[in-house]
One Martini backbone bead per residue (centre of mass of N, CA, C, O) as a GRO file, in nm:
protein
  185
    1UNK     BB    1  -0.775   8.033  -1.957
    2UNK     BB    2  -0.497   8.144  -1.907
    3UNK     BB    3  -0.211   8.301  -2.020
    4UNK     BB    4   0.012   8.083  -2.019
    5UNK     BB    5  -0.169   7.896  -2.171
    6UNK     BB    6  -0.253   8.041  -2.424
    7UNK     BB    7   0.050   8.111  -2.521
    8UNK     BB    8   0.123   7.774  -2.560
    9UNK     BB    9  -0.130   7.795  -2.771
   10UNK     BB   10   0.046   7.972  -2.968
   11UNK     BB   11   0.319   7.820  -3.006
   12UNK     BB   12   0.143   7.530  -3.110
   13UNK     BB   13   0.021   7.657  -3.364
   14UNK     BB   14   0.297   7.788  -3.488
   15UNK     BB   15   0.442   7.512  -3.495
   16UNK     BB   16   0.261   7.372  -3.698
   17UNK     BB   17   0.306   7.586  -3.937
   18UNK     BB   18   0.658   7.580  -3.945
   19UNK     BB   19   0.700   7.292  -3.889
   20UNK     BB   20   0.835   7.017  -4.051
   21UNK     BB   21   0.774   6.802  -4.205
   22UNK     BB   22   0.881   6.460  -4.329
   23UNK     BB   23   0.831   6.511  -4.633
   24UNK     BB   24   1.031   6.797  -4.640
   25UNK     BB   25   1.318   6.658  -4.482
   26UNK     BB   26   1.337   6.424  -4.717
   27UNK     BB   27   1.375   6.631  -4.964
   28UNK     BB   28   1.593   6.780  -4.846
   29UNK     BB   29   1.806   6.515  -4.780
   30UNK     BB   30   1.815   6.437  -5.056
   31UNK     BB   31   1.934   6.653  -5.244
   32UNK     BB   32   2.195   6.678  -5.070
   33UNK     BB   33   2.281   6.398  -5.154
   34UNK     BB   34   2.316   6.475  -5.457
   35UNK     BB   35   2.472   6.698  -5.453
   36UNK     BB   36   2.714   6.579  -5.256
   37UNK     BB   37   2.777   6.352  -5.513
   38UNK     BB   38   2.858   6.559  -5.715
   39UNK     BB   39   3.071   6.734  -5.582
   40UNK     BB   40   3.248   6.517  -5.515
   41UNK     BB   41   3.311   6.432  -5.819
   42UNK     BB   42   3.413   6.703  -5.925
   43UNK     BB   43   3.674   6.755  -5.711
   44UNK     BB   44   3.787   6.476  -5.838
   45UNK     BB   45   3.830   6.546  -6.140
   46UNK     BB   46   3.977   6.842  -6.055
   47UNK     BB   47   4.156   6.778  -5.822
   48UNK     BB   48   4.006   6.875  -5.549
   49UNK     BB   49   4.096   6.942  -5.217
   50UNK     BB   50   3.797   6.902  -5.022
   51UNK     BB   51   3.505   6.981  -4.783
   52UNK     BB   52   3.206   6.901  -4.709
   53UNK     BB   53   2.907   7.116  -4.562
   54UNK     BB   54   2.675   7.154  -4.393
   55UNK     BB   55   2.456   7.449  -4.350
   56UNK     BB   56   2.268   7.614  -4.174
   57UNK     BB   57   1.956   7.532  -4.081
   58UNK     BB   58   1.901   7.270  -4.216
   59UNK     BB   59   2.145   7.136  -4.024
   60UNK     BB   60   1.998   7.252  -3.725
   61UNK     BB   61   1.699   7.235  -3.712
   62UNK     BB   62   1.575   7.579  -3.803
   63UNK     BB   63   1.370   7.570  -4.006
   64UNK     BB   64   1.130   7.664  -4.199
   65UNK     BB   65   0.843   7.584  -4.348
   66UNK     BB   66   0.903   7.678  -4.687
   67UNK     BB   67   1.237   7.705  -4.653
   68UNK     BB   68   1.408   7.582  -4.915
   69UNK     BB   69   1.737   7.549  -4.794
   70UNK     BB   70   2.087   7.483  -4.908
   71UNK     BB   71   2.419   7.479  -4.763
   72UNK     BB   72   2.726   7.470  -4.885
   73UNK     BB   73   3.052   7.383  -4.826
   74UNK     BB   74   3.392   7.461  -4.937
   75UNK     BB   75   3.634   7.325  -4.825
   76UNK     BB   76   3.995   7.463  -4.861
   77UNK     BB   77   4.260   7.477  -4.779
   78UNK     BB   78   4.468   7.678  -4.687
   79UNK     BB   79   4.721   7.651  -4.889
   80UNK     BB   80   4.550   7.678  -5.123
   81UNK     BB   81   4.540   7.734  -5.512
   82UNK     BB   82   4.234   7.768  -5.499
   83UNK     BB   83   4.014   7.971  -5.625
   84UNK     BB   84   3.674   8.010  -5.559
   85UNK     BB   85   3.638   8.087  -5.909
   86UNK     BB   86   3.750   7.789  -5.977
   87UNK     BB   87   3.569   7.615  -5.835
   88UNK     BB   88   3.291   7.735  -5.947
   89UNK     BB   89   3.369   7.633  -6.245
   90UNK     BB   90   3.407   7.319  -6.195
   91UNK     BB   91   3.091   7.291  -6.055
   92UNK     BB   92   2.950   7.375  -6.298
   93UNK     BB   93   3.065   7.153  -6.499
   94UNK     BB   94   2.976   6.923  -6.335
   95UNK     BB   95   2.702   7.062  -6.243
   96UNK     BB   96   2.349   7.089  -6.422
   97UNK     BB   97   2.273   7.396  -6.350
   98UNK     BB   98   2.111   7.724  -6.327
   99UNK     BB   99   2.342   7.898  -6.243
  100UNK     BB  100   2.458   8.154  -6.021
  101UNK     BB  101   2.652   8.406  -5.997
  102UNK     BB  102   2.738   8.529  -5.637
  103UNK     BB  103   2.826   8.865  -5.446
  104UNK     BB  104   2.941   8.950  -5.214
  105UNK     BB  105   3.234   8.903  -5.020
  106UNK     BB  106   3.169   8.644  -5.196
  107UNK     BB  107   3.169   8.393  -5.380
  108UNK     BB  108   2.870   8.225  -5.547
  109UNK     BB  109   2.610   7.977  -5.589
  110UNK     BB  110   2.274   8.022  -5.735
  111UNK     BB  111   2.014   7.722  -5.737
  112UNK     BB  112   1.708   7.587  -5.863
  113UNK     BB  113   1.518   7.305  -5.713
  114UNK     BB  114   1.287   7.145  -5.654
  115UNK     BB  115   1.205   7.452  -5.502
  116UNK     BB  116   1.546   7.450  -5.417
  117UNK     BB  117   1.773   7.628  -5.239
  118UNK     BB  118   2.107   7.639  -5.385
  119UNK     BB  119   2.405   7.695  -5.207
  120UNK     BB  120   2.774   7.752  -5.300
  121UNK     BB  121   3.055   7.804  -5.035
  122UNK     BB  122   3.326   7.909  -5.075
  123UNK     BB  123   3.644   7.812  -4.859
  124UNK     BB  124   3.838   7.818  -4.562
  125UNK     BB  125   4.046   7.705  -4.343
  126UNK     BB  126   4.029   7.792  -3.976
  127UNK     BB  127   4.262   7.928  -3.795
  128UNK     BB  128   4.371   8.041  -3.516
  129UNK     BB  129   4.589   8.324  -3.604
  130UNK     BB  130   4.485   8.312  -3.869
  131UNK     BB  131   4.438   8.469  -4.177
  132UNK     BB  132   4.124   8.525  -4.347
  133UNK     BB  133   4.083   8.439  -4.710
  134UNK     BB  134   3.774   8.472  -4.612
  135UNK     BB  135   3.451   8.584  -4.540
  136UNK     BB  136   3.365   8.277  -4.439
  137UNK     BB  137   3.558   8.075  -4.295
  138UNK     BB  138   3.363   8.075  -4.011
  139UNK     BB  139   3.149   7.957  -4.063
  140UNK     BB  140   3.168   7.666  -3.966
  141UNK     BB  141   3.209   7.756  -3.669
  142UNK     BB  142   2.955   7.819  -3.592
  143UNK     BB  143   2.816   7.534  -3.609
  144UNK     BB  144   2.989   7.425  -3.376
  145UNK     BB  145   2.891   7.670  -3.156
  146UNK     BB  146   2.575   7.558  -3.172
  147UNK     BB  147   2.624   7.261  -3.104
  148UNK     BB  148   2.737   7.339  -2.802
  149UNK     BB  149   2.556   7.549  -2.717
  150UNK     BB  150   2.233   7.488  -2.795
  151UNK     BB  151   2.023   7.356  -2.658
  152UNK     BB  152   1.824   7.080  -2.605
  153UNK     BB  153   1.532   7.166  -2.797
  154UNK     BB  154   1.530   7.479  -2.930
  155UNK     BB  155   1.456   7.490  -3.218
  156UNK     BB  156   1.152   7.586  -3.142
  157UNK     BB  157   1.250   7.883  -3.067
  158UNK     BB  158   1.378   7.967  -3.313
  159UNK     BB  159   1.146   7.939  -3.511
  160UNK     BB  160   0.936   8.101  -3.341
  161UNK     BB  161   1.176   8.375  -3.390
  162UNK     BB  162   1.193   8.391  -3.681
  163UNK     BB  163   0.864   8.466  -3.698
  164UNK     BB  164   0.853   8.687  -3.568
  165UNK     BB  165   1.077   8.828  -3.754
  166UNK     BB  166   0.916   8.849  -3.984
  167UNK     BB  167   0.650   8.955  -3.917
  168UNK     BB  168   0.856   9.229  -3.857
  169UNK     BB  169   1.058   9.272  -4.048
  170UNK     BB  170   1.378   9.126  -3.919
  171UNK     BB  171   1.452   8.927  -4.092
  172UNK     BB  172   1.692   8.952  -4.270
  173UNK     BB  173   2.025   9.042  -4.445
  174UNK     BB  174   1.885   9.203  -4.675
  175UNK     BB  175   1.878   9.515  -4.797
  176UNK     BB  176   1.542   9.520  -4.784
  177UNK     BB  177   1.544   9.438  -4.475
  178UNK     BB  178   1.751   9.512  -4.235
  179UNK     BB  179   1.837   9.283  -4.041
  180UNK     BB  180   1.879   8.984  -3.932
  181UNK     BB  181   2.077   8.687  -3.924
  182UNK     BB  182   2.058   8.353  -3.896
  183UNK     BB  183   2.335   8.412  -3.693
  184UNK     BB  184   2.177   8.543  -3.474
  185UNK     BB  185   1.940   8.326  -3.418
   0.00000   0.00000   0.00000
């Protein structure tokens, strides 16, 4: 076996470790459903007009398997009158999990659900030219930007990138990593 051989051979052992089951990828697709049809819910309660999206690697399928994360953004509109803090109010009350209310430059929640980890991130819709209301506003549009940069079929590259990279000690941008966040990988 030469050695592009053995690399190629070596890509494929890392990628059956890495890559998501079908019966992992049904459990997180299930939870989204349950969870963005309780969202649905809760906003229509409230009366808070907004859009719901899914973000993060599980919506590109980079995601490796046992990082059981689920991103989900409450989009709303920009001229809205509702802040991020009193939306996270109506979705706690709406849905019963353990939620923590997380803050970096935005609040946001973050509760654990079968192994499954749920973060519920308000922004603002962005447009050019316009000043954004919030920290992650441009969120939505990075997911938009992968979707149309990204060839098909890279997605098996970005995970065994990723893995690279955790082995490596260089992946996540929390305090404690001090890494590249997946937004750049």
């Amino acid at each position: 076996m030469n050695l592009e051989e053995r690399y190629q051979q070596i890509q494929l052992d890392v990628l059956k470790k890495i890559r998501p089951a079908k019966k992992e990828r049904e459990l997180l697709e299930s939870k989204y459903a349950e969870i963005s049809s309780k969202l649905e819910k809760a906003l229509q309660d409230a009366k808070i007009q907004a859009r719901i999206e899914l973000l993060g690697s599980f919506s590109r399928d980079t995601w490796i398997s046992g990082n059981r994360d689920i991103d989900i953004f409450i989009i709303l509109p920009y001229e809205s009158k509702f802040s991020p803090k009193d939306l996270l109010n109506e979705i706690k009350k709406g849905i019963k999990l353990d939620w923590i209310r997380k803050h970096a430059k935005h609040p946001y929640l973050y509760a654990i659900t079968d192994d499954i980890e749920i973060e519920i991130l308000p922004c603002y819709e962005f447009e050019l030219g316009r000043k954004i209301r919030s920290a992650v506003d441009r969120s939505p549009n990075h997911k938009q930007f992968i979707k149309q940069n990204l060839p098909v079929g890279s997605n098996e590259e970005v995970r065994l990138l990723k893995q690279f990279m955790k082995g490596t000690e260089t992946y996540g941008a929390e305090i404690k990593v001090h890494g590249f966040s997946g937004y750049l990988v």
